[in-house]
Every structure is written in structure tokens, then in C-alpha cells.
MARBAMI-90086 format. One record per residue: residue in one letter; x negated, y, z negated of N, C-alpha, C, O in turn. Coordinates in steps of 0.05 Angstrom, whole numbers, padded with zeros to 5 digits, always signed. Atoms other than C-alpha are relative to their C-alpha. Last residue first. Example, Ala and Ser with C-alpha at 12.3 -4.5 7.8 and 13.67 -1.06 7.14 Angstrom:
BEGIN
S+00016-00024+00001-00273-00021-00143+00015+00022-00014+00005+00044-00018A-00018-00024+00000-00246-00090-00156-00018+00024+00000-00039+00024-00013
This chain:
BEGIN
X+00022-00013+00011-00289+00306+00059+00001+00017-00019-00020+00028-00027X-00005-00003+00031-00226+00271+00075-00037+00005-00004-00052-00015-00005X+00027+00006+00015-00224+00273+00154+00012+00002-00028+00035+00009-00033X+00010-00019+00010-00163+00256+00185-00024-00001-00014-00033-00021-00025X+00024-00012+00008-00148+00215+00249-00010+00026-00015-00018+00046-00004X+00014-00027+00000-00076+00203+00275-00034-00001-00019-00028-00005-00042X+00007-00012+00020-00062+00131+00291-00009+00028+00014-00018+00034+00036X+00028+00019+00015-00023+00100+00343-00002+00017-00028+00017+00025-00042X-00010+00035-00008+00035+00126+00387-00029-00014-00014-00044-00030-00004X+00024-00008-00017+00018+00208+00371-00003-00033+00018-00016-00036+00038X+00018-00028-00017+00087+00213+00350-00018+00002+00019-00016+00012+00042X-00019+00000-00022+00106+00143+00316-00013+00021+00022-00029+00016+00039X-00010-00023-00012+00031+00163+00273+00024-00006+00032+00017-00001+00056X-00010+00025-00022+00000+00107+00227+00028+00013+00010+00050+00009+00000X-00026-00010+00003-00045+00165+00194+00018-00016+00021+00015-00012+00045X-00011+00002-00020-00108+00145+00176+00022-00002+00004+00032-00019-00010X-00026+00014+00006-00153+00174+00126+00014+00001+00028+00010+00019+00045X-00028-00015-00014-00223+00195+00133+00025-00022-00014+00025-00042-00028X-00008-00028-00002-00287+00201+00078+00020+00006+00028+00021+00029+00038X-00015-00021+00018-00304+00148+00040+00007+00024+00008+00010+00044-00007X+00013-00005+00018-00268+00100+00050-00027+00000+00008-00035-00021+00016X+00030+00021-00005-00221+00087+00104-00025+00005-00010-00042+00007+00008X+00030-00019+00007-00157+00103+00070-00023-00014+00011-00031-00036+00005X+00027+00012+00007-00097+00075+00109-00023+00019-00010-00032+00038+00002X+00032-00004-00005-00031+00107+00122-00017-00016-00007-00005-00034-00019X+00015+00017+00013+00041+00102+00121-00030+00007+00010-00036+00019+00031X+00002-00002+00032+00102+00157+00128-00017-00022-00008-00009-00032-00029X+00041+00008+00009+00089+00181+00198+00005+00002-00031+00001+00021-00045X+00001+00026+00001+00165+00185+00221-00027-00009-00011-00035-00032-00013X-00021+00008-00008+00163+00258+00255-00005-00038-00006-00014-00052+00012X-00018+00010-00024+00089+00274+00255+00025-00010-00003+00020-00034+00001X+00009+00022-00007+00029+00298+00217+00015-00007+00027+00007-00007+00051X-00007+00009-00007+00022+00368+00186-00003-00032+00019-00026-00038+00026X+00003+00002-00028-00031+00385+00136+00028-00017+00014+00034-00038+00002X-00014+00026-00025-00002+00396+00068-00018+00011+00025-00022+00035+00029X-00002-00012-00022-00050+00428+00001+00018-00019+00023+00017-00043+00021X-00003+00020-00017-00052+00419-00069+00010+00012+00021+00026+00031+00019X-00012-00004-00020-00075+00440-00132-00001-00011+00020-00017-00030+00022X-00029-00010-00002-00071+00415-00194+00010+00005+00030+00031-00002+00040X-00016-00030+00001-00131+00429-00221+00021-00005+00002+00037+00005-00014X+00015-00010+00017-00168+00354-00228+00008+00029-00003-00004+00038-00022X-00009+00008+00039-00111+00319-00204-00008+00019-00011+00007+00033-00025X+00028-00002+00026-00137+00352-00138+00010-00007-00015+00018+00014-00026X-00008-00012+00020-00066+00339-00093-00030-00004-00020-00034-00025-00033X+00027+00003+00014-00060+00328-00015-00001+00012-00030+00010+00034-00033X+00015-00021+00019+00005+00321+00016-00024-00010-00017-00028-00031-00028X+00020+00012+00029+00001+00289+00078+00011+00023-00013+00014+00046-00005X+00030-00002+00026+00061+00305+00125-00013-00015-00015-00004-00036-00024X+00027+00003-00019+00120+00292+00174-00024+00010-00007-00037+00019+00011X+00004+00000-00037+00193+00318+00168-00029-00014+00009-00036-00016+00032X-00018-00025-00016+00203+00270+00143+00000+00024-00025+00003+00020-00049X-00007+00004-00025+00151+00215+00133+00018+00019+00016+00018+00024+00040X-00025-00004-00001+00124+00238+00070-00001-00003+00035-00017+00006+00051X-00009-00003-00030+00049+00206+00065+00033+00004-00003+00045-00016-00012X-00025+00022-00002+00016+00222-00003+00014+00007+00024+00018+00030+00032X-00008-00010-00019-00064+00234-00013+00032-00013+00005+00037-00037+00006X-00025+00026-00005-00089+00234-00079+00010+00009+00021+00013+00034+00022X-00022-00015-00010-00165+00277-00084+00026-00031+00008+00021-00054+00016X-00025-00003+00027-00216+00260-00126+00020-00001+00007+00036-00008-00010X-00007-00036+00006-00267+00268-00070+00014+00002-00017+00015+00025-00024X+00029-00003-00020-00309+00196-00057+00019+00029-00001+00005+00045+00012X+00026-00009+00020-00258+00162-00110-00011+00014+00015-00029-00002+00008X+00032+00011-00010-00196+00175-00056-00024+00000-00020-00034+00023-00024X+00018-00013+00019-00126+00154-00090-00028+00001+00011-00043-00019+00011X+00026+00019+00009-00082+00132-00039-00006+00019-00010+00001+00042-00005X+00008-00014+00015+00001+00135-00035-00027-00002+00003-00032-00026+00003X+00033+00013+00005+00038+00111+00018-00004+00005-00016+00018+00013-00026X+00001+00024-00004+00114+00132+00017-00026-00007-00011-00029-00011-00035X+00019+00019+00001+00150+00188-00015-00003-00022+00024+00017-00029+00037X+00003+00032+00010+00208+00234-00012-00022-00022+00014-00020-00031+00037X-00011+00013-00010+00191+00307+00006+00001-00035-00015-00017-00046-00028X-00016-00004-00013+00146+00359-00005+00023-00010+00009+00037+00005+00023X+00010+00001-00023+00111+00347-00076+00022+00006+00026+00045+00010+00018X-00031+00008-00025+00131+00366-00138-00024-00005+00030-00046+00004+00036X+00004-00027-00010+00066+00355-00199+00028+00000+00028+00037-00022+00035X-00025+00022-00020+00077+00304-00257-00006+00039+00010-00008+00061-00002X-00007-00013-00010+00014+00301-00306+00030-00012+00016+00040-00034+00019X+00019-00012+00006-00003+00258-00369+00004+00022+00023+00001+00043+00010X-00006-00023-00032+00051+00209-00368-00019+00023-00002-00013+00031-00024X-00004-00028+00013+00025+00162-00426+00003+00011+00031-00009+00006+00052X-00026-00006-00007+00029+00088-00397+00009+00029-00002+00029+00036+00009X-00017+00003+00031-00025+00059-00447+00024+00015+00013+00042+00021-00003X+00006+00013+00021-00087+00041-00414+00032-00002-00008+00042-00022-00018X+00002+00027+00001-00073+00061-00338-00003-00022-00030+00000-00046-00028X+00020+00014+00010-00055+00133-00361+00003-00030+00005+00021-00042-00006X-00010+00016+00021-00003+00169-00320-00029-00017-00010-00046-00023+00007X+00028+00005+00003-00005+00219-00261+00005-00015-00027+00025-00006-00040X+00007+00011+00031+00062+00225-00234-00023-00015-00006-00027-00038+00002X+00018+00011+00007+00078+00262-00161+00000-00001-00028+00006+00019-00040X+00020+00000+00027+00151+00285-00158-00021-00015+00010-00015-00033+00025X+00017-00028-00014+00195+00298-00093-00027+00006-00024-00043+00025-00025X-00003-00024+00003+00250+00255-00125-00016+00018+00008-00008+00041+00006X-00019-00005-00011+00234+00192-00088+00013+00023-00010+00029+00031+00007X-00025+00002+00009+00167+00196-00132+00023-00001+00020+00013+00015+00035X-00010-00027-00020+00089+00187-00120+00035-00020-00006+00041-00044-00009X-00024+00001-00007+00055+00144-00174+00013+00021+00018+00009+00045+00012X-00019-00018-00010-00015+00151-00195+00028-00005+00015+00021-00008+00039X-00009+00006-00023-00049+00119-00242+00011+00022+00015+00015+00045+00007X-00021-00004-00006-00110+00131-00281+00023+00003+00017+00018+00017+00036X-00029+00024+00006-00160+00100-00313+00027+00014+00000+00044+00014-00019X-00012-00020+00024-00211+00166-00304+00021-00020-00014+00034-00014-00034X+00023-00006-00001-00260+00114-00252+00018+00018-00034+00009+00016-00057X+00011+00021+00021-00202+00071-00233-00030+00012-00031-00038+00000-00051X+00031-00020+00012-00167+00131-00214-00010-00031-00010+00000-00042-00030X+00009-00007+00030-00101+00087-00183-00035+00005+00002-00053-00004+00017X+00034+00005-00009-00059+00085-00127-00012-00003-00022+00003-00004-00042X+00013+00007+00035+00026+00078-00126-00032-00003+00012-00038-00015+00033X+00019-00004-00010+00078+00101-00072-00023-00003-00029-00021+00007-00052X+00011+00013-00034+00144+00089-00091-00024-00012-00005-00028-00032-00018X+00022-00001+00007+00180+00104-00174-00009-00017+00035-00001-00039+00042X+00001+00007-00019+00258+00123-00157-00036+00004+00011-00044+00019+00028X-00015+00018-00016+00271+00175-00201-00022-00016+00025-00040-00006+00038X-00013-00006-00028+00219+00220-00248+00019-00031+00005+00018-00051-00009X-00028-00013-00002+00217+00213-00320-00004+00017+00021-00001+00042+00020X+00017-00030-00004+00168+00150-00328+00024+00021+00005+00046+00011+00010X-00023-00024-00012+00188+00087-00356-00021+00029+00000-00039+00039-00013X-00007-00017+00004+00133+00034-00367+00011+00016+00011+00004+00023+00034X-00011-00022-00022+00153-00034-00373-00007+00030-00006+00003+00038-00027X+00002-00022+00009+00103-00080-00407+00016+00016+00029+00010+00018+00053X-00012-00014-00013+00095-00160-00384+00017+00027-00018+00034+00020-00034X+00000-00019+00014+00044-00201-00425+00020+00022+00014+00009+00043+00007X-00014+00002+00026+00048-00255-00376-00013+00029-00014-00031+00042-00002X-00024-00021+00001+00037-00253-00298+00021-00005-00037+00045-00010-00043X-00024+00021-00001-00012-00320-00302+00027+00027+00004+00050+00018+00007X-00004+00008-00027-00076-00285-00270+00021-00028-00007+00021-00051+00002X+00012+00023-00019-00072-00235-00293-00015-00020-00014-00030-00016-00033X+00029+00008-00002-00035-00190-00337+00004-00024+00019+00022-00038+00026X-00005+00026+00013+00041-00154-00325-00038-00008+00008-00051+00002+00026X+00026+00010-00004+00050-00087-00315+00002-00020-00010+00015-00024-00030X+00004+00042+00023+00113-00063-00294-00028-00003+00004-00041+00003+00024X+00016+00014-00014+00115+00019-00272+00001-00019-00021+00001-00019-00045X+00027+00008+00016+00178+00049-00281-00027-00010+00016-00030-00011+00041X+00022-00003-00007+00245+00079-00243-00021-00003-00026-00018+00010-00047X+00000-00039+00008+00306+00047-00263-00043+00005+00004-00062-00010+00000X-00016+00003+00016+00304+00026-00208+00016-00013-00019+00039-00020-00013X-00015-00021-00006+00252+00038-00159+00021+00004-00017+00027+00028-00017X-00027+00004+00005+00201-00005-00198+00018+00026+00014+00015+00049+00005X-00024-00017+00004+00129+00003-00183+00029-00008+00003+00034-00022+00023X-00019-00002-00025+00084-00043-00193+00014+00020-00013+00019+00027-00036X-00011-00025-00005+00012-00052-00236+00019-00002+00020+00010-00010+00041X-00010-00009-00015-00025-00115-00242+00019+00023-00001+00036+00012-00015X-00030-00006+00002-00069-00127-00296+00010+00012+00027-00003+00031+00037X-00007+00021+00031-00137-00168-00310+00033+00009+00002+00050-00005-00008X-00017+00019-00001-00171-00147-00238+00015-00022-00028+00015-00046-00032X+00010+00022+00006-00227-00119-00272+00018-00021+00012+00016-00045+00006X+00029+00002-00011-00223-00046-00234-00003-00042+00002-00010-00056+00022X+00021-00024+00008-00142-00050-00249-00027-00013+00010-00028-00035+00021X+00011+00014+00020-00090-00077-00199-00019+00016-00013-00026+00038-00003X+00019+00013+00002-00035-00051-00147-00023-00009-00020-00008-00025-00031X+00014+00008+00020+00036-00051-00126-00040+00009+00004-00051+00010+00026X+00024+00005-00009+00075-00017-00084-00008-00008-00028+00000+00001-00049X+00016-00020-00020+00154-00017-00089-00025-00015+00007-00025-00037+00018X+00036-00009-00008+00195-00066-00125-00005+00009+00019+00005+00002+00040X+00018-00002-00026+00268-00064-00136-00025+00004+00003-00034+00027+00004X-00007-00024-00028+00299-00076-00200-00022+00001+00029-00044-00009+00033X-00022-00018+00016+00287-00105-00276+00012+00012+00026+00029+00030+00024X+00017-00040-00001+00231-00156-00241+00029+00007-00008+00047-00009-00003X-00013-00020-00015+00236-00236-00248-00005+00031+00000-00026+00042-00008X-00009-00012+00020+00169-00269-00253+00031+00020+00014+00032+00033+00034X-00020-00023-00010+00136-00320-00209+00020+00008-00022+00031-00009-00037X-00017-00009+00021+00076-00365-00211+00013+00012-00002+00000+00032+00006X-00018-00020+00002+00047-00409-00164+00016+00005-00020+00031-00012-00032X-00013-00013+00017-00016-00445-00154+00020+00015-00006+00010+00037-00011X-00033-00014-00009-00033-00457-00083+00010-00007-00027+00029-00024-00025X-00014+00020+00014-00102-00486-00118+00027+00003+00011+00043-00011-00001X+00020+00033+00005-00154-00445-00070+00026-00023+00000+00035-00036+00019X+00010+00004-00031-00105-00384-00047-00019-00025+00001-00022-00040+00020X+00025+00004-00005-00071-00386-00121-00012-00012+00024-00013-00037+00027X+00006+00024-00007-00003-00351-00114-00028-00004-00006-00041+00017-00008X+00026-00002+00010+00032-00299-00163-00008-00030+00026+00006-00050+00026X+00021+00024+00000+00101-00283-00149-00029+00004+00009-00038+00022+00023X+00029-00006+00002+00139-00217-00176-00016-00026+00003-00028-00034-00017X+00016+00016+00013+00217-00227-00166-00033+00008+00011-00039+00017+00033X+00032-00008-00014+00271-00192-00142-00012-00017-00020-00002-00027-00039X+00005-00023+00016+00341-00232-00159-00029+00014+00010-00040+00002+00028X+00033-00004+00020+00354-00279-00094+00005+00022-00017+00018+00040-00008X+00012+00023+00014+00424-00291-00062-00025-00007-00018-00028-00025-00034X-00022-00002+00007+00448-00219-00035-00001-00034-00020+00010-00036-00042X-00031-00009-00007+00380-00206-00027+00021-00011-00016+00018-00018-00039X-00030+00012+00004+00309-00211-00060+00029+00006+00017+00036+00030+00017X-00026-00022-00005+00255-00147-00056+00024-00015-00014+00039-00006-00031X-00018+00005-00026+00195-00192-00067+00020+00017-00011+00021+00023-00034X-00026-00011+00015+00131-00167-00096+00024+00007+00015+00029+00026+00031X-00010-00013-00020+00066-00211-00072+00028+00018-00006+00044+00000-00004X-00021-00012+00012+00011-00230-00106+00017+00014+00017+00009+00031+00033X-00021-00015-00024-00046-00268-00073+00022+00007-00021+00025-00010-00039X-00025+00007+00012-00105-00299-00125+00014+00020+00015+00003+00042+00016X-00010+00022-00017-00175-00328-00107+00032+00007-00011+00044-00010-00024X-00017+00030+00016-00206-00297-00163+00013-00012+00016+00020-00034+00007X+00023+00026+00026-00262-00268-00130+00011-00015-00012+00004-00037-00020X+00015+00024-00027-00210-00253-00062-00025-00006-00023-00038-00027-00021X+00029-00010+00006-00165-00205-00099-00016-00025+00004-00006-00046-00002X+00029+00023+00000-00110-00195-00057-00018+00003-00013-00031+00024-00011X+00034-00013+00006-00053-00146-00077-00003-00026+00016+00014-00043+00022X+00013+00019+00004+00028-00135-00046-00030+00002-00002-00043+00019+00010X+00020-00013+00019+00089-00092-00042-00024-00028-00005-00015-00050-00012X+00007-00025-00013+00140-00118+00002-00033+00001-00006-00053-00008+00005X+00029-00009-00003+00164-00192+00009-00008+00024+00008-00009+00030+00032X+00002-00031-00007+00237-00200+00029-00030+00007-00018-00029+00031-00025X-00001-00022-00017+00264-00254-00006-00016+00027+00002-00020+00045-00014X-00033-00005+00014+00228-00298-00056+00004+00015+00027-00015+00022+00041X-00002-00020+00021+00155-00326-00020+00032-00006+00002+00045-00022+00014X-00022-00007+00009+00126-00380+00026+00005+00004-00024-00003-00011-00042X-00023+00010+00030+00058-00386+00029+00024+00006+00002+00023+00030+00000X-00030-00018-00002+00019-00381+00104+00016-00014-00034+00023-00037-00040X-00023+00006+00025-00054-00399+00098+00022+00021+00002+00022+00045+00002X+00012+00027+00023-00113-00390+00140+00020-00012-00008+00019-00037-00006X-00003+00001+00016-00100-00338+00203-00002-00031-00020-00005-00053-00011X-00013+00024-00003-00148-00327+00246+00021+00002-00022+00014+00018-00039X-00032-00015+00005-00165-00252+00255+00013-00031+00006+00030-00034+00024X+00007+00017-00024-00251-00283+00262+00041+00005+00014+00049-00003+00036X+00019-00001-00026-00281-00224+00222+00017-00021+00026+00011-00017+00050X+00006-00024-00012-00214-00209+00178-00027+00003+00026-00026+00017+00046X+00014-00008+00010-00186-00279+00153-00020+00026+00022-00030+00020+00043X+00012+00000-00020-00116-00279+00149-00040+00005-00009-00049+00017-00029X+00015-00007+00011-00071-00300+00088-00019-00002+00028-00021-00024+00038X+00026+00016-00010-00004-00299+00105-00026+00010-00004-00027+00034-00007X+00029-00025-00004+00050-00277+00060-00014-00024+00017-00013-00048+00014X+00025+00013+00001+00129-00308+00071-00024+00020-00008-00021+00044-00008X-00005-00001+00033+00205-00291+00064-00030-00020-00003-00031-00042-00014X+00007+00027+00004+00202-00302+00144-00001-00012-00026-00002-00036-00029X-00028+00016-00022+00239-00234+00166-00010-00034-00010+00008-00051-00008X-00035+00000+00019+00206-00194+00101+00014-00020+00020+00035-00033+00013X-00024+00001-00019+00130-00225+00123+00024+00010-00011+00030-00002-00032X-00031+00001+00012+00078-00191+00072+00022+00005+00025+00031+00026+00035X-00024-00015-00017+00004-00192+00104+00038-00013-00014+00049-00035-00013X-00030+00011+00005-00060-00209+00061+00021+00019+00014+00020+00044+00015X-00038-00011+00006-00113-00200+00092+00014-00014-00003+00022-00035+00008X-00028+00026+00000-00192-00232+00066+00025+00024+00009+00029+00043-00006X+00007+00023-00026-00267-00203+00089+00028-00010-00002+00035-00025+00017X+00021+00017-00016-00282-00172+00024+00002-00020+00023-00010-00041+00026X+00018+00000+00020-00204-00144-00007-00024-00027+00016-00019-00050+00024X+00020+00017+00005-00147-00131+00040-00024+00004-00018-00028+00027-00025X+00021-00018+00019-00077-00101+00041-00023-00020+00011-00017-00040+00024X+00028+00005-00002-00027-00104+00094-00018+00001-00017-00027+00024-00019X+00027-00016+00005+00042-00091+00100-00019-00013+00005-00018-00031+00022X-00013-00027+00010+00127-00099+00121-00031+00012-00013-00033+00036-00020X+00021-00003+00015+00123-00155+00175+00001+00030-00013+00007+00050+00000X-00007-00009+00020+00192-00181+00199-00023+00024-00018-00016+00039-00036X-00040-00012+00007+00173-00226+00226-00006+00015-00023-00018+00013-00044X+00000-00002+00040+00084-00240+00226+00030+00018+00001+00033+00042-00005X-00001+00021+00007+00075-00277+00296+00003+00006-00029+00001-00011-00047X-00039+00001-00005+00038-00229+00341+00001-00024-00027-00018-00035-00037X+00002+00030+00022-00042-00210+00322+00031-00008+00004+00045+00005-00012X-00027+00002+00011-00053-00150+00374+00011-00028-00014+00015-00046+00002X-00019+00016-00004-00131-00132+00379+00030+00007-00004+00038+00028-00014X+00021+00024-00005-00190-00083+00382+00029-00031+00006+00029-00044+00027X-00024+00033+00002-00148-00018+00383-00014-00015+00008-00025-00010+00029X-00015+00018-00022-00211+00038+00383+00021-00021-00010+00017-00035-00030X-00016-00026-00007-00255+00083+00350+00026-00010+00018+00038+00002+00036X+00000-00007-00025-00317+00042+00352+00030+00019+00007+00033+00033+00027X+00012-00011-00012-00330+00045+00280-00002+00002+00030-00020+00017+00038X-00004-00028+00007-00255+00042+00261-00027+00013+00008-00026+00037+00015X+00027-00010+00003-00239-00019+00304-00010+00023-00006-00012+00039+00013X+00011-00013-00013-00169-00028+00291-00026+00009+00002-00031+00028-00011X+00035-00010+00016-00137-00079+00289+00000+00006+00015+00006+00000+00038X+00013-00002-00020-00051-00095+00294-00028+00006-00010-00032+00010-00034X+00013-00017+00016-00008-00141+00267-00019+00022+00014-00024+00015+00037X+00032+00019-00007+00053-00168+00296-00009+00020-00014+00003+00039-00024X+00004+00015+00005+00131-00161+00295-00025-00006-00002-00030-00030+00000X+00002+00014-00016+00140-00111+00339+00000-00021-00007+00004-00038+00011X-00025+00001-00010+00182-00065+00292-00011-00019+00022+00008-00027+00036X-00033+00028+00014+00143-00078+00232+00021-00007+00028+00037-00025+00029X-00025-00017-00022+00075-00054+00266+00024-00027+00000+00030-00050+00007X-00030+00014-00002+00035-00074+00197+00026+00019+00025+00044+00036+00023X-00025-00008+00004-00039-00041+00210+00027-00029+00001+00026-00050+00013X-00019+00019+00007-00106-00079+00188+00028+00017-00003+00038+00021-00026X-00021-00001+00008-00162-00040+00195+00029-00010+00010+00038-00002+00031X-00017+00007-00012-00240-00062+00210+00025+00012-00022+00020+00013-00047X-00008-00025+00003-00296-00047+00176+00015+00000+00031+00007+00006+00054X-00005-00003-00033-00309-00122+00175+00003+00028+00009+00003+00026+00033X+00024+00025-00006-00338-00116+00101+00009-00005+00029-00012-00003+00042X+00032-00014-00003-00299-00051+00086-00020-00025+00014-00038-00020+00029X+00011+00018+00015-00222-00082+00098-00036+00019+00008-00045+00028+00029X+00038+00004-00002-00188-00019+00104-00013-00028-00010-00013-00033-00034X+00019+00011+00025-00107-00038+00096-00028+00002+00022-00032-00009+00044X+00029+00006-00005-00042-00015+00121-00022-00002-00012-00022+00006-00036X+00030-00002+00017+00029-00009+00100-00024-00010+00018-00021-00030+00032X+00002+00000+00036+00089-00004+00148-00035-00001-00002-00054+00001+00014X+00024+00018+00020+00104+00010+00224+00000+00014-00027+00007+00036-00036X-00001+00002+00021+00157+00029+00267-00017-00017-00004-00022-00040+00004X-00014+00020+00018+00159+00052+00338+00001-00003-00025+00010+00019-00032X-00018-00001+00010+00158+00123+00377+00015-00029-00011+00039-00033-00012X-00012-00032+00002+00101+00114+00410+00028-00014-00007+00036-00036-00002X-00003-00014+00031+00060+00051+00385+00025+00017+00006+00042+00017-00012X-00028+00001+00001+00074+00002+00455+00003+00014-00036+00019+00006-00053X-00019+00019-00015-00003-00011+00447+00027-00008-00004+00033-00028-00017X-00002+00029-00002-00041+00029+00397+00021-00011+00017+00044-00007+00009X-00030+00011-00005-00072+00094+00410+00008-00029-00005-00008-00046+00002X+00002+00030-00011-00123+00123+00367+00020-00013+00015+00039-00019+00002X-00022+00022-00001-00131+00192+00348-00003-00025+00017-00017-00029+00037X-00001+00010-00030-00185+00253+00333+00034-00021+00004+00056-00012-00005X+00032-00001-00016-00212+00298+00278+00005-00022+00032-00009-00023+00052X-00002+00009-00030-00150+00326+00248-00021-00009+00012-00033+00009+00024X-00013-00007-00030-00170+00355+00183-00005-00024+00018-00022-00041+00017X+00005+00016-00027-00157+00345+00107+00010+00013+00030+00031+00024+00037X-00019+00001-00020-00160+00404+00061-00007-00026+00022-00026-00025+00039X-00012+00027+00005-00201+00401-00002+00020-00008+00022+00034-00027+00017
């Protein structure tokens, strides 16, 4: 169950900068890093193995997700999301958001952007809802800081993490009503994936905890330690296996739900985000190596 090393990518002015969340879109099979410290986005051509572009123009930029052909990218310097579209890297639609925009879904059959703002010294955090057709907007406050969010199979409920007091909020789609906190008993709830297949989530901890939890009903069902304080988190269906990126000192840990156990490969000094490129590597958005590292997940 061990991920390995199989190559690397460089990206343009990577070494030793800063980057956030990233996103596999499968239908361009293309990936979609957030290099926060340049301000821009970057792709990467995963079947040719290569940096394909540099997208400038997203402040501040803190992720990436995508779903069939659509990214969504979360500005924190512009208190915005833009909605790009992945074969032609135009972008479509810029919404302005609450402060500081982290954590964020797309789901591109319902046409609906979510984005989970931080807030400052003038904003409370808040959970807004847009509609990418109708620019619909809906927005909820939050008990504390939002992490990562993300949704179930049917797209009917969203899922976030709360750093404090550490929970996961679930609120239904696609008005953000029925809203359910569940508390979990680790600190400082991050890195979030989910079993769609066993309905269940997973949460990686700022205490050094992984928490395995039922998507139905919140029940904490495992909690295993991991190396270090959290970031990424992914759940791979195509091996079972949860993979979580600690940035210092510089690891995956890898964890079978299904036993328990779990293995680290080293990474790099600052390498706390990744990409799953489904179904069988992960990519490791690596200060160190100045791009991505290259692991297999077989």
C-alpha cells in the first residue's frame, strides 16, 4: 500500500515558493495548481508530463477544485471565486465573496459554486452558495473558521470543516438549510475527503489525529495519530487508501481505513498540498523539488 516516487514536474519560479489546494479535472486531464505566492494558476499536463501554462491574475489565490470541464479558484487577496473553463483556461465568471475565500466545491450538473470564507477583522466567516447560470446567492454564517469542504455522491449536502471548535457543518443543497454541527473529539478539524462508496468521511486533525466518521449520521467510527499537523486530505476509491499531506517536516501519510494501517513516504520541507489524479498517482505540490513530486497509488 506504499506510495512511490515515480518522477517530477517542474513549474516555473516553483523552488522554494508557496502554493495551496489543487484539483484533477478528468475530462481535460489536466491539473489545476493554486501558486499562492505568485498570484496565478498553474496547468499541468498530466498525460504529457509537463507545465502546459501560467494563468496570472487570481490575488491572493488559496485553491482549486474542479468537476467535468469547470474550475473553481478561491481569491483570499480579491475576496472573490472565478469560474474557469478547463479545455480553453479562459476564465467565465468572477463572483465576489465574504473575506478571504478558502475551502471550496463545484458541482457543474447543478450549476452551483460554494465557497467558505475565512472573514476578518470586519466580516464573521460565512458559507456562500452561488448559482453559476442564475448568480443566485446564498450565504450562511459558520460557528468558526472554515477549512476544506466537500459534498456527498448526490450532491444534496455539503460537508466543512470547522477549526474551531473543531466539527464538521453540514448544511443541504442547494439553499444551505438544514444546518447540523458535528463535533468530533480531536482539535482543530483541516483536511477533509470522503468514502462515498462506505459513506464515509474523513477528516485529518491539527492535533496529529486522522477521524473516520459516518457521512449519514456523524458517528466517529475510527480516529488513528498521524505525523504531524494536517493539510490536504484525499480519499482514493481505486485502493481504499487516505492520503494526508503534513508539510513539516515533509510527508504523505498513507492510512487503509480498512486495517488501520499506515505507512509515510518522505516528500519535502513545505509540501503540504496535493492533487489526486485518479486512479492511481498523487501529486505532491513540492517547494523542494520546485514543482510537483510524482507518486504512484497502486
Amino acid at each position: 500500500m506504499s506510495l512511490k516516487a515515480i518522477g517530477s514536474i517542474a513549474i516555473p519560479h516553483g523552488a522554494g515558493s508557496d502554493f495551496d489546494h489543487a484539483a484533477f479535472d478528468a475530462s481535460s486531464r489536466r491539473v489545476f495548481i493554486a501558486h499562492t505566492a505568485r498570484d496565478c494558476v498553474e496547468v499541468i499536463d498530466h498525460d504529457a508530463g509537463r507545465h502546459l501554462a501560467t494563468l496570472p491574475g487570481f490575488p491572493g489565490v488559496a485553491g482549486a477544485v474542479a468537476d467535468d470541464g469547470q474550475i473553481l479558484v478561491t481569491n483570499r487577496g480579491s475576496a472573490s471565486i472565478a469560474l474557469l473553463d478547463a479545455g480553453s483556461l479562459e476564465t467565465r465568471a468572477v463572483f465576489k465573496t465574504g473575506a478571504r475565500p478558502n475551502g471550496a466545491v463545484i458541482v457543474a450538473r447543478s450549476g452551483l459554486a460554494i465557497a467558505a470564507c475565512i472573514g476578518d477583522d470586519q466580516e464573521a466567516p460565512t458559507l456562500q452558495l452561488f448559482g453559476l447560470a442564475d448568480h443566485r446567492h446564498v450565504s450562511i454564517d459558520l460557528p468558526g473558521r472554515p477549512r476544506w469542504c466537500v459534498t456527498d455522491a448526490a450532491a444534496e449536502r455539503v460537508f466543512l470543516c470547522i477549526r474551531e471548535p473543531s466539527m464538521v457543518l453540514v448544511a443541504h443543497l442547494p439553499d444551505l438549510g438544514a444546518v447540523a454541527h458535528w463535533k468530533i473529539p480531536s482539535s482543530g478539524a483541516h483536511g477533509l475527503d470522503i468514502d462515498h462508496s462506505r459513506g464515509r468521511l474523513y477528516v485529518a486533525c491539527d492535533d496529529r489525529t486522522l477521524v473516520e466518521m459516518s457521512s449519514a449520521t456523524g458517528e466517529v467510527t475510527n480516529v488513528w495519530p498521524i505525523a504531524g499537523p494536517p493539510d490536504v486530505t484525499f480519499f482514493n476509491p481505486a485502493t481504499g487508501l487516505v492520503h494526508v499531506a503534513i508539510g513539516e517536516p515533509g510527508l504523505v501519510e498513507t492510512i487503509d481505513p480498512r486495517t488501520g494501517h499506515g505507512t509515510r513516504i518522505m516528500t519535502g520541507a513545505g509540501a503540504h498540498t496535493t492533487a489526486l489524479v485518479a486512479p492511481d498517482q498523487l501529486y505532491v505540490i513540492s517547494p523542494a523539488h520546485g514543482g510537483v513530486l510524482v507518486l504512484s497509488d497502486t
